[in-house]
N, C-alpha and C positions, 0 to 999 in steps of 0.2 A: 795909077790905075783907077779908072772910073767904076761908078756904083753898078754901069752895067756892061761893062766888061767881067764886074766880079760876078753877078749874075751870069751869065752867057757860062762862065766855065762852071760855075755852078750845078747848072742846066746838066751841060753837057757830062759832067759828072755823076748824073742821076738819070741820064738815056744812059751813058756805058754800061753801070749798072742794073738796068733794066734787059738790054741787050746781052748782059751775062746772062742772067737768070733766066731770061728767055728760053736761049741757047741749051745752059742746064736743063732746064725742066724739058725741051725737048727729048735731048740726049734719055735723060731717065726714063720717062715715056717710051724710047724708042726699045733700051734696053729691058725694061718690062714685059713691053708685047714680044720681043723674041725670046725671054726665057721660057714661056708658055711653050713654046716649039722645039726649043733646045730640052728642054725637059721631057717631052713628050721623045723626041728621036734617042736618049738615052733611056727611056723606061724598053722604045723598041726595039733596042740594040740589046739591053740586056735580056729581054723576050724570047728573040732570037737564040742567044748565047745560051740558056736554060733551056728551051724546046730541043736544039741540036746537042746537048750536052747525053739527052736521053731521059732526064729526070720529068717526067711530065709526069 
């Protein structure tokens, strides 16, 4: 195996890597901005649930 073959897989070991973390940090991202939303529809479920209950 040549000096730049072992390079090349090198390489390419360090774009997969890249391409995880990418990938992650999207995901997180993604997950983040919809808790903001998911948060909000159960604050106005539970709104709901206490205004109909009678207790205002």
């Amino acid at each position: 195996m040549g000096l730049i073959s072992k390079m090349r897989k090198i390489n390419d070991k360090g774009q997969n890597l890249i391409e995880y973390a990418l990938v992650a940090s999207i995901v997180t991202a993604a997950v983040v901005a919809m808790s903001t939303y998911v948060f909000r529809s159960v604050q106005a479920t539970q709104q709901m649930i206490y205004e109909e209950s009678g207790r205002e």
